[in-house]
Biotite code that builds the C-alpha atoms (Angstrom):
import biotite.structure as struc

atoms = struc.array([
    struc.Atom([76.708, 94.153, 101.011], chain_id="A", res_id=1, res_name="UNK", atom_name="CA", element="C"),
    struc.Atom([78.368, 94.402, 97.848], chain_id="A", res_id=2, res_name="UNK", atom_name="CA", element="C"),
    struc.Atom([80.891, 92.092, 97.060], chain_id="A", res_id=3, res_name="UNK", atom_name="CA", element="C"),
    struc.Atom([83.053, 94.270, 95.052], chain_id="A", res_id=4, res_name="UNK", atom_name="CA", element="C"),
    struc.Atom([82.491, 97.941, 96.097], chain_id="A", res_id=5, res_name="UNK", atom_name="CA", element="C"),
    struc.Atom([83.102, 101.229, 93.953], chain_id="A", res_id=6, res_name="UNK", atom_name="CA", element="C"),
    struc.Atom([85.243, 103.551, 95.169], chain_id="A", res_id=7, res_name="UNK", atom_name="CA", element="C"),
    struc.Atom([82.406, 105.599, 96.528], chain_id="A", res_id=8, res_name="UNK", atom_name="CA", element="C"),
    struc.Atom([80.822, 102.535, 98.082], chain_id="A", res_id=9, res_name="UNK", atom_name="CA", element="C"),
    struc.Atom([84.088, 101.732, 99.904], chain_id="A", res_id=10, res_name="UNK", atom_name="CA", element="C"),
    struc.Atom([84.320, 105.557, 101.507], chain_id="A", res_id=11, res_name="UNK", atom_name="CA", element="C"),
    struc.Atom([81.541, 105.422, 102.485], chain_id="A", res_id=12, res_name="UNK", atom_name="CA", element="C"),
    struc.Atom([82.004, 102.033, 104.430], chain_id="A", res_id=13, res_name="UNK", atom_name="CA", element="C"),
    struc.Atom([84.857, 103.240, 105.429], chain_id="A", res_id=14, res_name="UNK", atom_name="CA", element="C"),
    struc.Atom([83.448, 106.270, 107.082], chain_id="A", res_id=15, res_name="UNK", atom_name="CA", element="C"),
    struc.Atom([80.470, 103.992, 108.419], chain_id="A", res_id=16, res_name="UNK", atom_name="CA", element="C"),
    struc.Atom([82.946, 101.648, 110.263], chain_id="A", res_id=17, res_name="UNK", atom_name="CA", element="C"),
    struc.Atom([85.110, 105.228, 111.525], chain_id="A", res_id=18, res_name="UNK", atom_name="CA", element="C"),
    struc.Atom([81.987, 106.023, 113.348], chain_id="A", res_id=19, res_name="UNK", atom_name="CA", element="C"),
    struc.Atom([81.343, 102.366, 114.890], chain_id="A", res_id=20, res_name="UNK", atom_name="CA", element="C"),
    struc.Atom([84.585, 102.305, 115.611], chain_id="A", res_id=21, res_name="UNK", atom_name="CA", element="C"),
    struc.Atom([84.446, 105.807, 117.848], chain_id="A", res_id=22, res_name="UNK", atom_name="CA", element="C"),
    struc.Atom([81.023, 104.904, 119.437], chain_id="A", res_id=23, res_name="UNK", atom_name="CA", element="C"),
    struc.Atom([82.852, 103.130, 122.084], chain_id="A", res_id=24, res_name="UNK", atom_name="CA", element="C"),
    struc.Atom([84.702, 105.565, 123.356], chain_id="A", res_id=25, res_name="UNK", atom_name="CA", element="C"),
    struc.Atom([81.578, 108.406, 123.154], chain_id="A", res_id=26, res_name="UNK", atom_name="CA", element="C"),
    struc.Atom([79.908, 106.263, 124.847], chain_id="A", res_id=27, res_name="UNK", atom_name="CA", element="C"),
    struc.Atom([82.204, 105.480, 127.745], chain_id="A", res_id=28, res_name="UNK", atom_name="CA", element="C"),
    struc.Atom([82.847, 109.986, 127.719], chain_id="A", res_id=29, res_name="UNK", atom_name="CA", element="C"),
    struc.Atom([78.898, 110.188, 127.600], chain_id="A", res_id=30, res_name="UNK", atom_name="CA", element="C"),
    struc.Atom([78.382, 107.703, 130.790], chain_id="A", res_id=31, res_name="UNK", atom_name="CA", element="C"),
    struc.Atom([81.032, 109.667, 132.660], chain_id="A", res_id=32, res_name="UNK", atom_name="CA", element="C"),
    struc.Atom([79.489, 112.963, 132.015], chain_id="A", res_id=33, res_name="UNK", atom_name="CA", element="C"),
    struc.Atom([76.080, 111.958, 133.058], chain_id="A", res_id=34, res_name="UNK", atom_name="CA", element="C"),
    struc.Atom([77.196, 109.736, 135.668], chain_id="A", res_id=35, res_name="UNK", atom_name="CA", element="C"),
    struc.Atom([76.047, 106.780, 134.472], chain_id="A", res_id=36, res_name="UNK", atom_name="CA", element="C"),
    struc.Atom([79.250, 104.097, 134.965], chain_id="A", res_id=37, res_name="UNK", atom_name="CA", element="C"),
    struc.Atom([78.055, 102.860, 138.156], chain_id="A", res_id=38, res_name="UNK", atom_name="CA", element="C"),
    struc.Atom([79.984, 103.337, 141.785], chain_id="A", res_id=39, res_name="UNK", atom_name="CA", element="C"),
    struc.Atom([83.421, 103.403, 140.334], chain_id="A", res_id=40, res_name="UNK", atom_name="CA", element="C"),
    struc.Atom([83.343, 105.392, 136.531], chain_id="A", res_id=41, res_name="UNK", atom_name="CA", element="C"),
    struc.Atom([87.158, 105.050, 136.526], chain_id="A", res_id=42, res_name="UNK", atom_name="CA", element="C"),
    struc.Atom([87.124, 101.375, 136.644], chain_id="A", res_id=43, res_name="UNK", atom_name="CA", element="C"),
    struc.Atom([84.264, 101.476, 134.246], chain_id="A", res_id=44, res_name="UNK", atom_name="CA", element="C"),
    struc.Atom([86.394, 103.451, 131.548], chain_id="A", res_id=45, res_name="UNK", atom_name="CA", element="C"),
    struc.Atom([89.472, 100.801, 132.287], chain_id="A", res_id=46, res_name="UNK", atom_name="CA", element="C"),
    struc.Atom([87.588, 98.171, 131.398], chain_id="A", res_id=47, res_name="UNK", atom_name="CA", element="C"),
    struc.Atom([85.934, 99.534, 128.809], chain_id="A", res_id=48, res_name="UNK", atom_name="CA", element="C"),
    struc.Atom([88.846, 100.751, 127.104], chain_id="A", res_id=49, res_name="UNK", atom_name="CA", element="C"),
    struc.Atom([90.430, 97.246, 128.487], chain_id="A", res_id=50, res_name="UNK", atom_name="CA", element="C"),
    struc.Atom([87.955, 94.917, 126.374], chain_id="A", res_id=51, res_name="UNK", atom_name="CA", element="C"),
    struc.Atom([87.758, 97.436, 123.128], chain_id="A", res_id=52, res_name="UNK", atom_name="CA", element="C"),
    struc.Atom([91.139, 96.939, 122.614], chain_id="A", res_id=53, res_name="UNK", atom_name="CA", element="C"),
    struc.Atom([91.158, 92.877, 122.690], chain_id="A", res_id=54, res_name="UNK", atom_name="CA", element="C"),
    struc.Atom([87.664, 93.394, 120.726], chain_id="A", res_id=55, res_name="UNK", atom_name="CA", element="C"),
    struc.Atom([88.914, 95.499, 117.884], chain_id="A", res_id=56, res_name="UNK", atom_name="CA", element="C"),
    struc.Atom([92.616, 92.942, 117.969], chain_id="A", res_id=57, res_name="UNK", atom_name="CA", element="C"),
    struc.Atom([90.021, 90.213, 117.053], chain_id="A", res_id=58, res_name="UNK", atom_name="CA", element="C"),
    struc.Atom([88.467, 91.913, 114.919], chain_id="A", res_id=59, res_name="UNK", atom_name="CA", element="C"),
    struc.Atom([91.749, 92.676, 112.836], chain_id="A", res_id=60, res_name="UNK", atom_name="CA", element="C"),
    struc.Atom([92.997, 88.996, 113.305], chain_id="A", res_id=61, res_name="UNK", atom_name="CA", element="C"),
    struc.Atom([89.470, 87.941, 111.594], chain_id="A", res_id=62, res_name="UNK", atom_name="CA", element="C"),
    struc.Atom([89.804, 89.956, 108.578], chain_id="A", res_id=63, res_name="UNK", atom_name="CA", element="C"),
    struc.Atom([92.207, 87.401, 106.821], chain_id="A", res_id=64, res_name="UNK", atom_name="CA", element="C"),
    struc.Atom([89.557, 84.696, 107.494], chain_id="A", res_id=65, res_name="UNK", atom_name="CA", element="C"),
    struc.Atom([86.722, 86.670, 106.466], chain_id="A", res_id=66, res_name="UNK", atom_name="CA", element="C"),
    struc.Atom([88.565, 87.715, 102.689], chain_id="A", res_id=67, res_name="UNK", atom_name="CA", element="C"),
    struc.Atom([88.866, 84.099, 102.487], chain_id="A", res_id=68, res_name="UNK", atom_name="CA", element="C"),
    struc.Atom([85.976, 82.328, 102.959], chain_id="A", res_id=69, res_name="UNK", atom_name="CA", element="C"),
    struc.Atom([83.644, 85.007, 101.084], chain_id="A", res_id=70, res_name="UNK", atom_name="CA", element="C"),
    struc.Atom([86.169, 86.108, 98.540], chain_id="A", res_id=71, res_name="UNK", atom_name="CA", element="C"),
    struc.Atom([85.631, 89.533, 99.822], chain_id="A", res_id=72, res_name="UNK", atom_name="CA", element="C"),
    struc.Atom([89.127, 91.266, 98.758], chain_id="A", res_id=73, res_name="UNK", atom_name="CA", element="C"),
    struc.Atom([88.835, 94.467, 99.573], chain_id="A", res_id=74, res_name="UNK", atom_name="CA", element="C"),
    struc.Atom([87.695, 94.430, 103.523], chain_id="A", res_id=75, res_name="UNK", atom_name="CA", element="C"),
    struc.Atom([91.637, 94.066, 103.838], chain_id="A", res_id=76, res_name="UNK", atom_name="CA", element="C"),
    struc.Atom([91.595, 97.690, 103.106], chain_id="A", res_id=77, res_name="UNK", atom_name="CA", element="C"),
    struc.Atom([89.695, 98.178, 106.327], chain_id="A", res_id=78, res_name="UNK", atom_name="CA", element="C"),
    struc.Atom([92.228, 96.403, 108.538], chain_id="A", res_id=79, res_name="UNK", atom_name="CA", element="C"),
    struc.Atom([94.201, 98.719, 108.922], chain_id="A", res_id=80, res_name="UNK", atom_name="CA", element="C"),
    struc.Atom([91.624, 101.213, 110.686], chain_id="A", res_id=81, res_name="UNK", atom_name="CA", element="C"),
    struc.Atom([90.813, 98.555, 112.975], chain_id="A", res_id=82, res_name="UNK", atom_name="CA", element="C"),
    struc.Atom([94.295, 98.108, 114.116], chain_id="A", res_id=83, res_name="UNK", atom_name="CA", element="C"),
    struc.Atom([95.065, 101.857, 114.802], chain_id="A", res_id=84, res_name="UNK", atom_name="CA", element="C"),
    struc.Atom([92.057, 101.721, 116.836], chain_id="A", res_id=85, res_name="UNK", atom_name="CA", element="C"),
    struc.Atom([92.917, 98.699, 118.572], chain_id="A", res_id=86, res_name="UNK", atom_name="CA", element="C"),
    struc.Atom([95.926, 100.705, 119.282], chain_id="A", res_id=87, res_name="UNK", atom_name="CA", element="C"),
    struc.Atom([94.225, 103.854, 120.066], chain_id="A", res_id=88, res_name="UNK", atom_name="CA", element="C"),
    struc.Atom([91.908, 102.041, 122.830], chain_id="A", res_id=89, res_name="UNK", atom_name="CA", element="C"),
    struc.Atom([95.202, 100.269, 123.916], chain_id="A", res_id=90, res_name="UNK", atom_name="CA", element="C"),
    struc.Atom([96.513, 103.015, 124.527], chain_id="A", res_id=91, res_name="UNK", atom_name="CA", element="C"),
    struc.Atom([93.105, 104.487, 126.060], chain_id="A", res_id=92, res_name="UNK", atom_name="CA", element="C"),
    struc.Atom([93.296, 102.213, 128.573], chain_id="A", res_id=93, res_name="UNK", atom_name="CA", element="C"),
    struc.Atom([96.897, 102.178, 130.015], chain_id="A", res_id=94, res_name="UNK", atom_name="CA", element="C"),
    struc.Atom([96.680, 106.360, 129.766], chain_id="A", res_id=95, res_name="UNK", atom_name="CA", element="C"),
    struc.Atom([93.109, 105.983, 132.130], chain_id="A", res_id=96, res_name="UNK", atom_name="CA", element="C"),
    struc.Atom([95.267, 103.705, 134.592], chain_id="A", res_id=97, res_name="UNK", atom_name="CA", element="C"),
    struc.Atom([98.721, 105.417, 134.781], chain_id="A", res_id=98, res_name="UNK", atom_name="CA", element="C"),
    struc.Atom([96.527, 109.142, 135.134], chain_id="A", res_id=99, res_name="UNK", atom_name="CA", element="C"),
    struc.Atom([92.881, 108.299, 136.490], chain_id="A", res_id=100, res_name="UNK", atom_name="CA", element="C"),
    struc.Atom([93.580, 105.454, 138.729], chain_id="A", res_id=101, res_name="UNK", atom_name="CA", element="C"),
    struc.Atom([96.794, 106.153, 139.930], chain_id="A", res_id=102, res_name="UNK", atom_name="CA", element="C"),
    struc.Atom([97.777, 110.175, 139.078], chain_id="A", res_id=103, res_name="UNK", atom_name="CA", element="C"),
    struc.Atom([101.221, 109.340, 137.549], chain_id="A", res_id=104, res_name="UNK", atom_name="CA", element="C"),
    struc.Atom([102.259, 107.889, 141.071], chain_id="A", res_id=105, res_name="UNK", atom_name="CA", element="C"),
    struc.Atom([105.445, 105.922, 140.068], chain_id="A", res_id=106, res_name="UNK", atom_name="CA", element="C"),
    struc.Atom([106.178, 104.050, 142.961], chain_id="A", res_id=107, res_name="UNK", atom_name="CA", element="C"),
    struc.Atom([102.105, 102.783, 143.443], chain_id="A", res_id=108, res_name="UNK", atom_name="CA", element="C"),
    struc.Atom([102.634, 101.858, 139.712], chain_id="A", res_id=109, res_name="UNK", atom_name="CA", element="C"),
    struc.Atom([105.988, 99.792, 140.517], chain_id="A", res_id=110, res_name="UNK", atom_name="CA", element="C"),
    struc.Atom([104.415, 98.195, 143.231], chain_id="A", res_id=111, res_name="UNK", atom_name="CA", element="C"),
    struc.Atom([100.946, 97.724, 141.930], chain_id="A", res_id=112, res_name="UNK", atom_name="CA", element="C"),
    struc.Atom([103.063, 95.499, 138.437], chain_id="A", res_id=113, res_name="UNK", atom_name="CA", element="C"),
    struc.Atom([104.581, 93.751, 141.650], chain_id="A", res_id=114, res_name="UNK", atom_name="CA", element="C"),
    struc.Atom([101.707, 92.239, 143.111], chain_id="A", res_id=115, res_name="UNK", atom_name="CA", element="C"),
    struc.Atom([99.318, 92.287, 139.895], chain_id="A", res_id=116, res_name="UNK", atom_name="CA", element="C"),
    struc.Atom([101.292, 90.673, 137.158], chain_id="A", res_id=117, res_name="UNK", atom_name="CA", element="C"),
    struc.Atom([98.652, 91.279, 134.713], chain_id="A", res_id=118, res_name="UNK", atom_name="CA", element="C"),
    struc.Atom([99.673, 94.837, 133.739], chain_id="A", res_id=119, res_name="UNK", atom_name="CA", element="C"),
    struc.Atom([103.390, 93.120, 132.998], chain_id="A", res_id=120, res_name="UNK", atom_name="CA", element="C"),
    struc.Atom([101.632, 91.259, 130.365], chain_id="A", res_id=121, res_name="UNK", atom_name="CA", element="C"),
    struc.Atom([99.025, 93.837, 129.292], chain_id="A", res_id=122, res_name="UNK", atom_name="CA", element="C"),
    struc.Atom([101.818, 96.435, 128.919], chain_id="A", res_id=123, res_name="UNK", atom_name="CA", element="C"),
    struc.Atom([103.806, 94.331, 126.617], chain_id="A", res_id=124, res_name="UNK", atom_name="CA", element="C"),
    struc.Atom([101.407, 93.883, 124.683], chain_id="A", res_id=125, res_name="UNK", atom_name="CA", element="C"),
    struc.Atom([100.783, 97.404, 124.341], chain_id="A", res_id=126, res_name="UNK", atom_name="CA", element="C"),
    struc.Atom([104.204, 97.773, 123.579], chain_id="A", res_id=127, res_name="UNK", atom_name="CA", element="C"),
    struc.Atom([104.889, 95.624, 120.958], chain_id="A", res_id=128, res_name="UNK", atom_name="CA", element="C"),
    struc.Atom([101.545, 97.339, 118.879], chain_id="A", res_id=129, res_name="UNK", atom_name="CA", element="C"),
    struc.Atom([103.397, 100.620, 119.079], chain_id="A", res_id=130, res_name="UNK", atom_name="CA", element="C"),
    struc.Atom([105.664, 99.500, 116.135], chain_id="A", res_id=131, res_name="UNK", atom_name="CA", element="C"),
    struc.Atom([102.819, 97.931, 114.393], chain_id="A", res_id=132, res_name="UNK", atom_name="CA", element="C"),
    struc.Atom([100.743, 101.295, 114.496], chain_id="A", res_id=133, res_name="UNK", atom_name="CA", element="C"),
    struc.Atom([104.149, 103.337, 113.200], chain_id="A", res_id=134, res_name="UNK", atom_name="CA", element="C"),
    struc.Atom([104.364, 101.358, 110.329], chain_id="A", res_id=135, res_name="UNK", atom_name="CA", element="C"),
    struc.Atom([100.682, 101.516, 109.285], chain_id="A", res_id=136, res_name="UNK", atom_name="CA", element="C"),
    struc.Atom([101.084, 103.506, 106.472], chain_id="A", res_id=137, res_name="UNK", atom_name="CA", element="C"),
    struc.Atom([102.324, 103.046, 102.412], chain_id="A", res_id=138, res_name="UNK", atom_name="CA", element="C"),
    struc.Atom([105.192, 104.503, 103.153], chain_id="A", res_id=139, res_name="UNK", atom_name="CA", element="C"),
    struc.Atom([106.479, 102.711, 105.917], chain_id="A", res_id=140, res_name="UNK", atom_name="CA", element="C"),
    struc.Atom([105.678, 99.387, 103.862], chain_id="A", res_id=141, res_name="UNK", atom_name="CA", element="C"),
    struc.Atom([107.607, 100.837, 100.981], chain_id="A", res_id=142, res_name="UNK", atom_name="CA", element="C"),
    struc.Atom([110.673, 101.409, 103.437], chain_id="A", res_id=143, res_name="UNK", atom_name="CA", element="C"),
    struc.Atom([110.314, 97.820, 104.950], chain_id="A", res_id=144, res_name="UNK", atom_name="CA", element="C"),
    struc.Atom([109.611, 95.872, 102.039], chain_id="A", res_id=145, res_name="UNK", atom_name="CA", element="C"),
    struc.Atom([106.477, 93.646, 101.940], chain_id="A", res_id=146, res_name="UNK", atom_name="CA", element="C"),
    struc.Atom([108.346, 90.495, 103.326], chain_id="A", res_id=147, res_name="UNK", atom_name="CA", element="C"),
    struc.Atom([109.768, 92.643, 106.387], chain_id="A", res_id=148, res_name="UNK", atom_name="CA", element="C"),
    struc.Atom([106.772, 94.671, 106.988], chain_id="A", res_id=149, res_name="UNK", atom_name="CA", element="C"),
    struc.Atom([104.153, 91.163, 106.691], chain_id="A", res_id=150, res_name="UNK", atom_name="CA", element="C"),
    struc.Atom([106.747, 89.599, 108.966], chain_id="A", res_id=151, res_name="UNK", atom_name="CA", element="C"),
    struc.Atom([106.519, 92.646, 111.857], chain_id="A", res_id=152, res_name="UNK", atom_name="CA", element="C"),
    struc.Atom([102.676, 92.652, 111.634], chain_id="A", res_id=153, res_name="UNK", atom_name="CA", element="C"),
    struc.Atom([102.813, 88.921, 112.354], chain_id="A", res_id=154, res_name="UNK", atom_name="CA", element="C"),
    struc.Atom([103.425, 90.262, 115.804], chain_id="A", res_id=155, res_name="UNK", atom_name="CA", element="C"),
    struc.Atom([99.857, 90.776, 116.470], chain_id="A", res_id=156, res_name="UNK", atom_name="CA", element="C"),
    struc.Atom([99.777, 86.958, 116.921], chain_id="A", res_id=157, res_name="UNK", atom_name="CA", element="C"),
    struc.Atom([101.322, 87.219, 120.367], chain_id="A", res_id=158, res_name="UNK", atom_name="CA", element="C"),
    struc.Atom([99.871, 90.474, 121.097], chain_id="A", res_id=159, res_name="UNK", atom_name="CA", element="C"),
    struc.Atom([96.248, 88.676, 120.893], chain_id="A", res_id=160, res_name="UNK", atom_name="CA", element="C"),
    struc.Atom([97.536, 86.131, 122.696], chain_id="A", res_id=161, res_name="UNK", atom_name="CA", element="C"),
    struc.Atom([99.204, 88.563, 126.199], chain_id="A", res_id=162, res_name="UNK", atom_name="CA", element="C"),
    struc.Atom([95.956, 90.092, 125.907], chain_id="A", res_id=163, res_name="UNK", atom_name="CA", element="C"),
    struc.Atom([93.292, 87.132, 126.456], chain_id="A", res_id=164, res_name="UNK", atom_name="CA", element="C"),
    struc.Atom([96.163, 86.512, 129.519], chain_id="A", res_id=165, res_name="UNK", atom_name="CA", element="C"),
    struc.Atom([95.998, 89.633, 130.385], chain_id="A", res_id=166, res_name="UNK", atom_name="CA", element="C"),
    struc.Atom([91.912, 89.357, 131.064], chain_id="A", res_id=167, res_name="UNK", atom_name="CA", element="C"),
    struc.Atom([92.363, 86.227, 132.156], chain_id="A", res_id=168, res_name="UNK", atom_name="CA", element="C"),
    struc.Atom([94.474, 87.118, 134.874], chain_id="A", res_id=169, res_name="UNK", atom_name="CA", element="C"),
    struc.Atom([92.501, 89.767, 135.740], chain_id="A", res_id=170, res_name="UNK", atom_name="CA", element="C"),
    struc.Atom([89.080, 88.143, 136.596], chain_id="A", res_id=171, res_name="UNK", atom_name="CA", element="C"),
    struc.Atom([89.467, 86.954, 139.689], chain_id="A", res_id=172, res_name="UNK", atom_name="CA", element="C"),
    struc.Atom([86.651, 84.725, 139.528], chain_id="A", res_id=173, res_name="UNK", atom_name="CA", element="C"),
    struc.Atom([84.225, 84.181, 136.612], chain_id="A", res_id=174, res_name="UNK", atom_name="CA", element="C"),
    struc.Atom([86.226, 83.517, 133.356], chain_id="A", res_id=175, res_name="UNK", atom_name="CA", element="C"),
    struc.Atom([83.583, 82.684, 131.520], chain_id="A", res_id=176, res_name="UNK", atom_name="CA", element="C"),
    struc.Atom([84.048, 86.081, 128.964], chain_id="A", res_id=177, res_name="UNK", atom_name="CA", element="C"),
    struc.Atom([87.971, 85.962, 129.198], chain_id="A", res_id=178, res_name="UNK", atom_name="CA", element="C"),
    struc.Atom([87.367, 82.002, 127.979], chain_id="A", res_id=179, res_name="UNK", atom_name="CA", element="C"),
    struc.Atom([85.017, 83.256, 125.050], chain_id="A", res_id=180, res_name="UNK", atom_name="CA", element="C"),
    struc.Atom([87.891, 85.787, 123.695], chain_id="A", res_id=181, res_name="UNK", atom_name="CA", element="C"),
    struc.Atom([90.575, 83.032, 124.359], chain_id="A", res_id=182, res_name="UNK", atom_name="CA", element="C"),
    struc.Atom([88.157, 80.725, 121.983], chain_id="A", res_id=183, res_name="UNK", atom_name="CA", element="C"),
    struc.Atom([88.280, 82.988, 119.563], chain_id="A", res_id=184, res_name="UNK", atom_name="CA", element="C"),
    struc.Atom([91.723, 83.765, 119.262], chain_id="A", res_id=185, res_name="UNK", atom_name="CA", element="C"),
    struc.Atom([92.189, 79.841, 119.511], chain_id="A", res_id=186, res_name="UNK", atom_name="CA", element="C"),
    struc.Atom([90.627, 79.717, 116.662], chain_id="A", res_id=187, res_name="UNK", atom_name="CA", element="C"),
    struc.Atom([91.536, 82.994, 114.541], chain_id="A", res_id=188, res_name="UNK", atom_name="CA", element="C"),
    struc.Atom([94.954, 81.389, 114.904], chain_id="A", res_id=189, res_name="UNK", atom_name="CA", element="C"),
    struc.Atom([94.353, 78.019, 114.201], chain_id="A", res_id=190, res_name="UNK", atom_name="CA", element="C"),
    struc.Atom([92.752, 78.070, 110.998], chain_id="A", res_id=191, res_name="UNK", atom_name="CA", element="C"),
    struc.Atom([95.593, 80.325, 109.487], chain_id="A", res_id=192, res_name="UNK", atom_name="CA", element="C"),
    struc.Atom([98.112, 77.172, 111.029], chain_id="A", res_id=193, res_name="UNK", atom_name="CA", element="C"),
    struc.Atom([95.147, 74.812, 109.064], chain_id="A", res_id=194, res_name="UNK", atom_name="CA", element="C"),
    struc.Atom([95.854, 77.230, 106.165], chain_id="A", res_id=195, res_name="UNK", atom_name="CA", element="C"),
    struc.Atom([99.443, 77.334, 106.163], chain_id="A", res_id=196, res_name="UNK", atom_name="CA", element="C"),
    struc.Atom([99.829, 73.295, 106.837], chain_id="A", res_id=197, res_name="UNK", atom_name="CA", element="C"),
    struc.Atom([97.495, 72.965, 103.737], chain_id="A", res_id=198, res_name="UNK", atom_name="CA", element="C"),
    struc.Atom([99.849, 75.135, 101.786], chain_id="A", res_id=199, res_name="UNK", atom_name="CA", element="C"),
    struc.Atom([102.851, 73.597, 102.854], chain_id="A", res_id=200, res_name="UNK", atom_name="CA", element="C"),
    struc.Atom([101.753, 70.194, 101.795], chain_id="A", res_id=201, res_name="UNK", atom_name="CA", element="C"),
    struc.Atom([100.504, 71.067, 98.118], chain_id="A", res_id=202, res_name="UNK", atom_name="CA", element="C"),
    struc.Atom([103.871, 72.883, 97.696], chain_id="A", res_id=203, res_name="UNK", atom_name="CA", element="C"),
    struc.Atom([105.597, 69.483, 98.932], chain_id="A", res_id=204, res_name="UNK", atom_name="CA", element="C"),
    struc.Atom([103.731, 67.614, 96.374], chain_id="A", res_id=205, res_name="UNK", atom_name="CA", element="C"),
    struc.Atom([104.448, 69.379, 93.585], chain_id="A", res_id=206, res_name="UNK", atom_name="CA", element="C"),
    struc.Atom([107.670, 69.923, 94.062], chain_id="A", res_id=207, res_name="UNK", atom_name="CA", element="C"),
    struc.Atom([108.079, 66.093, 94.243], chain_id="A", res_id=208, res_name="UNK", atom_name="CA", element="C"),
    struc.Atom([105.830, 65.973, 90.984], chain_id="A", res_id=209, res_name="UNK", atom_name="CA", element="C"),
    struc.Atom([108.230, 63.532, 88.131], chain_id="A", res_id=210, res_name="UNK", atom_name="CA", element="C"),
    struc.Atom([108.667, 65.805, 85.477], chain_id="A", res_id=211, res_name="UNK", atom_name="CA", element="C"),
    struc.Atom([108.132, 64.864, 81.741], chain_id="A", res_id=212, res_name="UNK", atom_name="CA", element="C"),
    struc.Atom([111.674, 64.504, 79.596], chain_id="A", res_id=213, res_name="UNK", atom_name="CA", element="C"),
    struc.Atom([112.807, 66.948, 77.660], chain_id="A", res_id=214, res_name="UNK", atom_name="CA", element="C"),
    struc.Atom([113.409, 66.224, 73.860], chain_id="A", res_id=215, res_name="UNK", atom_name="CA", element="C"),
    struc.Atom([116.665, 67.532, 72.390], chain_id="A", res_id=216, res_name="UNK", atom_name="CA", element="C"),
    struc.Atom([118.214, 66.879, 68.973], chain_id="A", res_id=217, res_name="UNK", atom_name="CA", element="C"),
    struc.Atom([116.775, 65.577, 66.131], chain_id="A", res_id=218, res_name="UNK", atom_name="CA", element="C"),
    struc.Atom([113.952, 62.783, 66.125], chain_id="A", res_id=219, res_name="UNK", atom_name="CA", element="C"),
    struc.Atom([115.466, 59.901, 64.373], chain_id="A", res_id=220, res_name="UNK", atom_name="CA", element="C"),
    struc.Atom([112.836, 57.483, 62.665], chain_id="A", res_id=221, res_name="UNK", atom_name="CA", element="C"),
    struc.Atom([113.351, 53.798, 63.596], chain_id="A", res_id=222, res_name="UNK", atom_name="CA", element="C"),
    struc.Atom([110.469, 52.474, 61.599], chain_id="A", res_id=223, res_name="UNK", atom_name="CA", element="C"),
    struc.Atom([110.551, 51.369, 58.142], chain_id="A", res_id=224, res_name="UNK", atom_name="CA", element="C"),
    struc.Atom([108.244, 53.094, 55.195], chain_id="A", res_id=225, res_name="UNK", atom_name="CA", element="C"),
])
């Protein structure tokens, strides 16, 4: 891959990853249309839909990391197609269990967040991408300001984090692939704390650096010719 793509390059990756990115969910419509999800195609699609959306979160969160290490500036300008369709599959998946699984049935959804606490947790964290997704745009970050609008997309910290609890409270038994995405998050997360401690500490030390003394006036000579 190139490390500094042309214009054309970049639209065309762009479109590349737009594709990739809709695969997913064609496959999920394909499987239901042939029949193909197994004994229960809702589930299927709610799970599906379910593990896209902490997939493509991960993905986002690992963008930082990945301009970093390889010096590869402009794959920022593909973040923020992964996080509208983290969003999109977010919202995917609560839209398959509110109409699919339950048929708008208010009451069996009150109850059902009752006794399952895990749609508490994953519907917070749908709700806190909504703002994220609004505010996707140039504009929006011209309205905000950078320092407001950086500080509101900080909120996908969190949101990773409700929604490896989210599967985790889920599985009922093998956590095995709920412990992998809870690894990786672990980690997203911990190497921009590394990053930030690392930061924090050269700006400490030069701050603290003596500086030289400034020389005002006239020099005076004090040795003899």
């Amino acid at each position: 891959m190139m490390i500094n793509p042309g214009s054309t390059h970049l639209a065309a990756i762009k479109a590349a990853l737009f594709a990739a990115c809709l695969l997913p969910a064609f496959l999920l419509w394909r499987g239901f249309e042939l029949d193909t999800l197994g004994a229960n195609p809702i589930e299927a699609i709610t799970r599906g839909t379910g593990d896209w959306t902490l997939r493509f979160l991960l993905i986002t969160l690992a963008v930082t990391p990945l301009r970093k290490l390889t010096g590869w500036h402009w794959v920022v300008r593909l973040r923020r197609m992964l996080g509208l369709f983290a969003f999109a599959y977010g919202t995917a998946h609560l839209l398959t269990y509110l109409w699919l699984d339950q048929f708008f049935d208010w009451y069996a959804i009150a109850r059902d967040i009752l006794k399952r606490p895990f749609i508490t947790v994953g519907f917070a964290a749908l709700v806190l991408m909504a703002p994220l997704a609004a505010t996707s745009s140039n504009a929006a970050i011209r309205r905000l300001g950078g320092r407001r609008w950086q500080a509101l997309h900080r909120a996908i910290y969190p949101i990773a984090v409700l929604g490896c609890v989210h599967f985790w409270w889920l599985v009922k038994k093998d956590i095995t692939e709920p412990l992998i995405y809870t690894a990786i998050t672990a980690a997203l997360l911990g190497i921009r704390a590394w990053w930030r401690e690392q930061e924090r500490r050269k700006q400490l030390a030069g701050g603290y650096l003596p500086q030289p003394p400034r020389l005002t006036g006239k020099v005076i000579r004090i040795f003899a010719k």
